[in-house]
N, C-alpha and C positions, 0 to 999 in steps of 0.2 A: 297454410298446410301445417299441422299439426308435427307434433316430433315423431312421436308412430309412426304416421306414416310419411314422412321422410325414411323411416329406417326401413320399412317394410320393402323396399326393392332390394337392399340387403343382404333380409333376410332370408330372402326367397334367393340370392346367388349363393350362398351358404351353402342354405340347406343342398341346392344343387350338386354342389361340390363335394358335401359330405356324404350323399347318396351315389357320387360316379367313382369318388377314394372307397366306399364301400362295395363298387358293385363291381370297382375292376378287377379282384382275383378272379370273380368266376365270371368273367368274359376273357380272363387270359386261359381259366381253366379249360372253359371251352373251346376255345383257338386253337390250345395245345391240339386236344383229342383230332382235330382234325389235319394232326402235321404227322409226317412220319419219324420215327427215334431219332432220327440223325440232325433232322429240325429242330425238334423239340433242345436236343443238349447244347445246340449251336446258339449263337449270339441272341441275343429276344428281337426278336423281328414281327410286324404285324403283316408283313408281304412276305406271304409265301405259297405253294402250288397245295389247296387242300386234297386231302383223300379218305379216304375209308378206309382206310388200313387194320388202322388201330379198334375201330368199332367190330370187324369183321373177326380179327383174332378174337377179341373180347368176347363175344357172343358166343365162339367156338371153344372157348376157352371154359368158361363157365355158362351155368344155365342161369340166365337173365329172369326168364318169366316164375323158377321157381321161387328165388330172391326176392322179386317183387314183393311176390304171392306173402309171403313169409310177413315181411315189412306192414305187407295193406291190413294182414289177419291182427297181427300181432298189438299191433299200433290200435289197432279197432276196439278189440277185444278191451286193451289195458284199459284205455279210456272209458269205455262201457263201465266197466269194472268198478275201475275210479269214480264215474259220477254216483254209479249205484251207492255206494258205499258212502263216498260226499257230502250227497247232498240230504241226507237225513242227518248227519252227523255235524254239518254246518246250520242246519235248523235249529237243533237243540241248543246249540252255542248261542245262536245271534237270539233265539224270542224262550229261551229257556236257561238262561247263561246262570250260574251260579257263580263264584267267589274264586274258583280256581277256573274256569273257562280262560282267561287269557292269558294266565300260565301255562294251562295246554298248549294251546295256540303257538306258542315263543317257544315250548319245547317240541311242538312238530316241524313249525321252521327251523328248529336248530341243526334236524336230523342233514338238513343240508347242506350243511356246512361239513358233515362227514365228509373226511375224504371214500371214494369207494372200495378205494383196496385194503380199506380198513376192516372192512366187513367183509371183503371175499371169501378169504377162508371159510366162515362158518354157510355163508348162504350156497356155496362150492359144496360141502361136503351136505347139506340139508338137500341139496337138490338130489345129489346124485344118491342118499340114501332112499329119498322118495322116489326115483327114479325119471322125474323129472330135468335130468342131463340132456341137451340137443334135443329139448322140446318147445312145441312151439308153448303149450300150458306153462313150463315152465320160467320161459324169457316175460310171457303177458304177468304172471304173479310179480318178476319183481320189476319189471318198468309198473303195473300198479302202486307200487309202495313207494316207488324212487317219484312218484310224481303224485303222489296222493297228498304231502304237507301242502302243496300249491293249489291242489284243485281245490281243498278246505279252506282256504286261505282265501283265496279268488271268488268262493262261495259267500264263503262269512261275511264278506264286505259288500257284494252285494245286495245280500238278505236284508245285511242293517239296513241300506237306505230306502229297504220297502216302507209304505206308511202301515202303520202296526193296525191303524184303523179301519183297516179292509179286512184284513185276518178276524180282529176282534168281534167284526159286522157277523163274518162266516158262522165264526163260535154262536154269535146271538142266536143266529138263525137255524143251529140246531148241528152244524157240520164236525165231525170228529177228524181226529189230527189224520187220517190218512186224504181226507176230504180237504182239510184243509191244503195239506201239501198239496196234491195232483191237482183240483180244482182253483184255486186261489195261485198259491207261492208259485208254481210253476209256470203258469201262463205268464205273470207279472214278470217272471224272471227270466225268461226264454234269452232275450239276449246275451244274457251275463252266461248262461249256461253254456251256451254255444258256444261263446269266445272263450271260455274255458274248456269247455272241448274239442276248439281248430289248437289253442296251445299244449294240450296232451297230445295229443295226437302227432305236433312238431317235434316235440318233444320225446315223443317215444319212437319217431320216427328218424332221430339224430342220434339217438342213444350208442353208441360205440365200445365203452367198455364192456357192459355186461355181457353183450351180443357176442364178444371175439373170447369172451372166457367161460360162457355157459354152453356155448355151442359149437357144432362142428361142422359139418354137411349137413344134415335134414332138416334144422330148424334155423339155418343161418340167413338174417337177411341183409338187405343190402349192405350197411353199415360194414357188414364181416367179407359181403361180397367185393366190396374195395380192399380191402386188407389183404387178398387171395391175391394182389397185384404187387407186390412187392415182396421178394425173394433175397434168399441169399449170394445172389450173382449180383442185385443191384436193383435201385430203382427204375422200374422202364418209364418214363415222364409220358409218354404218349398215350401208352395203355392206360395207365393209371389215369389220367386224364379225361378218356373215352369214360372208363369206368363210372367214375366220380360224375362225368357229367349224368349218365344213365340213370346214377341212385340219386340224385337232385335234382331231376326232369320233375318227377312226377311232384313230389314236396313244393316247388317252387311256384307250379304252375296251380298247387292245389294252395296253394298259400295268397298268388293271386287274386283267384273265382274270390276267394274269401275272405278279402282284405277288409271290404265295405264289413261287413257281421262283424269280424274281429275289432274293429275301430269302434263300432258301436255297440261292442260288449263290455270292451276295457272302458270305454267314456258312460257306463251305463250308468246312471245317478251322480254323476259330476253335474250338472247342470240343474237345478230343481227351481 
């Protein structure tokens, strides 16, 4: 038996371990929601009598389906947005690159390294002079931008590992750059695309700063719908709990379906 796999049983207790240290906050988080406030601040216990207490205020408390609603649009949109905008723009870099191309590049990932309350003020008052304040247009323009350096980025690198000589054949054959991209690049690239946009999509779907300072009731989604749970009296751990689980039902579950595409978007041309 080789050393590998001697270690390989391991590795596979590891990884186990570092996927149940990762997954036990939100199985306590969900426990929580199903205990009543005076459980929840009491000792941590896994035996306890569950209820729907917490779910039942919550729902009564705020509107659930419009939050959703907000979350599913907005997250949609941005992404859309984003590849629109992307994926022509990651073409030109990887099979049209000039001398300053990956200086671009280092300076669109730098932009995230901003912190964002660096920029609030100005994108704060740009909003609200456009009118764009507690809009859902408003919040999709800038989750576009806050997740555009990645989606270029994600793009770029899987462009380069196309073989150029399929592109080139197109050209031969008489096809012009819009032909080339929809017919050629895009099919080739379908995976890499996808798993770039289940990761915006997370991504704009976690977003919590900008959501609790651009918005207020009409365009706020879940993110802001959690924050609506904690008050100046104190944390309620139970409601908050219900809540939080409600706004990562759907993410979690939609992260799931899509793991398989995701895995084989990120590994797209590692293997040649």
């Amino acid at each position: 038996m080789s050393a590998v796999q001697t270690k390989r049983p391991w590795v596979g207790v590891l990884a186990w371990v570092i996927a149940l240290i990762i997954f036990f906050p939100i199985l306590w988080m969900v426990l929580t929601g199903f205990k009543t406030e005076a459980d929840a601040i009491a000792s941590p216990s896994l035996f306890f009598t569950p209820t729907l207490e917490s779910y039942v205020e919550v729902q009564g408390r705020a509107d659930y389906p419009k939050h959703a609603f907000n979350s599913i649009t907005i997250s949609l949109a941005s992404t859309l947005l984003a590849l629109l905008i992307a994926i022509p723009s990651a073409y030109a870099m990887a099979f049209l690159p000039t001398k300053r191309t990956k200086a671009t590049l280092l300076w669109m990932l730098s932009t995230k390294m901003l912190p964002p309350v660096g920029v609030l003020m100005p994108i704060y008052l740009l909003s609200r002079d456009l009118g764009l304040l507690d809009t859902r247009t408003g919040l999709t323009i800038v989750y576009t931008m806050m997740n555009l350096p990645i989606v270029v980025w994600m793009l770029y690198t899987f462009f380069k590992d196309l073989p150029r000589d399929i592109l080139e054949a197109g050209r031969m054959d008489g096809a012009n750059t819009f032909q080339e991209v929809t017919l050629l690049l895009l099919p080739l690239s379908m995976p890499g695309i996808a798993s770039t946009g289940l990761l915006s999509i997370i991504l704009s779907w976690n977003e919590a700063f900008w959501s609790l300072n651009l918005t207020a009731s009409k365009a706020a989604p879940l993110t802001a719908y959690i924050a609506s749970f904690s008050s100046p009296e104190g944390l309620f751990w139970a409601k908050l709990s219900a809540a939080s689980t409600m706004a990562i039902a759907p993410i979690l579950i939609f992260g799931w379906m899509t793991q398989k595409q995701m895995v084989r978007g990120l590994t797209f041309g590692a293997v040649k």
